[in-house]
C-alpha positions as protocol buffer text, in pm:
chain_id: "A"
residue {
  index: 1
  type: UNK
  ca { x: 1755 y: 1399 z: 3703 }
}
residue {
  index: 2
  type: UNK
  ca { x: 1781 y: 1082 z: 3515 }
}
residue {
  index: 3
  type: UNK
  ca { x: 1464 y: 1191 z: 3266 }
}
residue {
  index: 4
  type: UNK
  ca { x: 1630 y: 1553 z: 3237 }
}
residue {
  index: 5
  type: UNK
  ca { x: 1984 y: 1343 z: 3097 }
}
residue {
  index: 6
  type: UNK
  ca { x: 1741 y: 1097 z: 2861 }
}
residue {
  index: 7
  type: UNK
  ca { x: 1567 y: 1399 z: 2706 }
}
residue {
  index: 8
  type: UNK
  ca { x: 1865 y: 1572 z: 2637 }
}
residue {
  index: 9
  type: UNK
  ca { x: 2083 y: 1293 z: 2499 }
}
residue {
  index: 10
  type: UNK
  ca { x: 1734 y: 1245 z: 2271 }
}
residue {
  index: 11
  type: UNK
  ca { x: 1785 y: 1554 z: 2128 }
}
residue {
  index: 12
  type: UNK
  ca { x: 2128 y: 1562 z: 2076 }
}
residue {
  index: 13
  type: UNK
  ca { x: 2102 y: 1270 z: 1910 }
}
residue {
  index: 14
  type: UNK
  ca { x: 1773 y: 1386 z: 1671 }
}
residue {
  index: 15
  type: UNK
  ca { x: 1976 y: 1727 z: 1577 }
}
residue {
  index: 16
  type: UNK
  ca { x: 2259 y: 1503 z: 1519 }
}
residue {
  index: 17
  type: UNK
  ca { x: 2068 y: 1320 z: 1228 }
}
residue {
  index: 18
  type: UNK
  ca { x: 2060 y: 1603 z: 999 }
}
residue {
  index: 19
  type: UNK
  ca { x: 1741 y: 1443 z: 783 }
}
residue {
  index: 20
  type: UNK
  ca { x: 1784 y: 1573 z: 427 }
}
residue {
  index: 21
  type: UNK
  ca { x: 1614 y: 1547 z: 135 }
}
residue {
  index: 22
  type: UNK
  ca { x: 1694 y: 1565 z: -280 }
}
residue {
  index: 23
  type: UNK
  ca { x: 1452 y: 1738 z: -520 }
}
residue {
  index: 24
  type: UNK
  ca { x: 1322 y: 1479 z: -762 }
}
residue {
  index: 25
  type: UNK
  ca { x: 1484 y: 1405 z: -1074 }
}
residue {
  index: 26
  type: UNK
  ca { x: 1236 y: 1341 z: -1333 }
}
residue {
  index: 27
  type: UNK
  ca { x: 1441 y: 1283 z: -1622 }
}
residue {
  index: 28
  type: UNK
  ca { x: 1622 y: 997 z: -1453 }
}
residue {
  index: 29
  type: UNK
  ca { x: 1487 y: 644 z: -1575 }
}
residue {
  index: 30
  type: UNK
  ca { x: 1515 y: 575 z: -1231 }
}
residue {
  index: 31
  type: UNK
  ca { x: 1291 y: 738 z: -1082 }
}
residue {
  index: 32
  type: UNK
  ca { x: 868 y: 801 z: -1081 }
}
residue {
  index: 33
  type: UNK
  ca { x: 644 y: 1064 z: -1044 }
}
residue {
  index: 34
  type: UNK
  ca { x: 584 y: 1074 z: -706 }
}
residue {
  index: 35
  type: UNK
  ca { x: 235 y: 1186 z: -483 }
}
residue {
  index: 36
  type: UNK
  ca { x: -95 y: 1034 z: -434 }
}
residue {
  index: 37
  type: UNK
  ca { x: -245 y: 831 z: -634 }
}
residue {
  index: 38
  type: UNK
  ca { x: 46 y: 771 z: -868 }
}
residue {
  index: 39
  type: UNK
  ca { x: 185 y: 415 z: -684 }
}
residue {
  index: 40
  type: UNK
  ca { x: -91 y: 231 z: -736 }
}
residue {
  index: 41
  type: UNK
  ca { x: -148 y: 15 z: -1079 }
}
residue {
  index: 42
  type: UNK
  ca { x: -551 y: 124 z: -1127 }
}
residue {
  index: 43
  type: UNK
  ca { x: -719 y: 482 z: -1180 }
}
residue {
  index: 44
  type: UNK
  ca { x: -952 y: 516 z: -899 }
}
residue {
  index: 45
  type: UNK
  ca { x: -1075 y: 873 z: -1059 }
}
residue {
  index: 46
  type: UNK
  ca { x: -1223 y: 663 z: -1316 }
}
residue {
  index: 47
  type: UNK
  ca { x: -1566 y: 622 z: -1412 }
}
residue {
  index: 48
  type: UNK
  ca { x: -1621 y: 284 z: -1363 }
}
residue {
  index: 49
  type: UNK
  ca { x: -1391 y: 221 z: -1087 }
}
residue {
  index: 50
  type: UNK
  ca { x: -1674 y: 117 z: -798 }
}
residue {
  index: 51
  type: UNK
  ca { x: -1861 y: -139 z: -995 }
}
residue {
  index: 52
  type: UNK
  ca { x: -1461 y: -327 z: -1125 }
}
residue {
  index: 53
  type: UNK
  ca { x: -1345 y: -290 z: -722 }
}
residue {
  index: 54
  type: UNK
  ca { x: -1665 y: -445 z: -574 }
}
residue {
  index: 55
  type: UNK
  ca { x: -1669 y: -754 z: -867 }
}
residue {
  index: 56
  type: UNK
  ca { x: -1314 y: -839 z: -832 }
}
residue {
  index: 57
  type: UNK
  ca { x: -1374 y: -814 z: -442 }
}
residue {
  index: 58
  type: UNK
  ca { x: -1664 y: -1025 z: -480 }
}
residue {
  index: 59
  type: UNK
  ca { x: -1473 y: -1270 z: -683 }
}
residue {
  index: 60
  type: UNK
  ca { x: -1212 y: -1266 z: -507 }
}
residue {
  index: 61
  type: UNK
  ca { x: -1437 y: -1380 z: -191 }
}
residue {
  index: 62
  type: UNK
  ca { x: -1695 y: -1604 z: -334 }
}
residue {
  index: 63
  type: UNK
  ca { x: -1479 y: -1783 z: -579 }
}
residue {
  index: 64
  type: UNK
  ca { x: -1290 y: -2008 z: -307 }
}
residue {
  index: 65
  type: UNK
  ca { x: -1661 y: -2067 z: -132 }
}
residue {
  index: 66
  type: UNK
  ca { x: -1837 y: -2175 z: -521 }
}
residue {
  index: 67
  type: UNK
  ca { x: -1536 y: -2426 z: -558 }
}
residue {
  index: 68
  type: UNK
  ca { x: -1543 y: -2575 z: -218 }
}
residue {
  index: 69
  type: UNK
  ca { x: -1936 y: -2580 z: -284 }
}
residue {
  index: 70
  type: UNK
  ca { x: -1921 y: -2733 z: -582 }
}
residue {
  index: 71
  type: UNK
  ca { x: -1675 y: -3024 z: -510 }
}
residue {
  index: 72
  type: UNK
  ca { x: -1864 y: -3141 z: -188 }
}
residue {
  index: 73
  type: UNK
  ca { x: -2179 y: -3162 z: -418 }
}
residue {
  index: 74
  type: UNK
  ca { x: -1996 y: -3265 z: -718 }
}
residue {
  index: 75
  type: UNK
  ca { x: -2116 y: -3664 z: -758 }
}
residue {
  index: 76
  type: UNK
  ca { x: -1779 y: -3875 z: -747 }
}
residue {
  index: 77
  type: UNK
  ca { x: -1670 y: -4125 z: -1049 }
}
């Protein structure tokens, strides 16, 4: 009884909600093209994409271990 009441007051309360949504206004300055792919700052279509991704990852990694590296083995004045 008390599951048959929950699911019902669920639904109620889902058709209730009345989601909507706006067609896109391109010509606004306000808003961007929207879809995959067109959030994101870099072209991953790109030719050269895998070899830039894996060096800054690389960087990115190994930098922090070279410095920490280099000033334990880096003779003090």
């Amino acid at each position: 009884m008390l599951a048959r009441a929950t699911t019902t007051a669920a639904r109620q309360l889902v058709a209730r909600r009345a989601f909507t949504t706006t067609r896109a206004r391109l010509s606004s300055p306000y808003h961007y093209p929207e879809g995959p792919l067109s959030n994101i700052p870099f072209n991953p279509r790109k030719k050269g994409f895998g070899i830039a991704y894996w060096t800054f990852m690389a960087t990115g990694f190994g930098l922090p271990f070279g410095i920490s590296v280099w000033q334990t083995y880096h003779p003090a004045k």
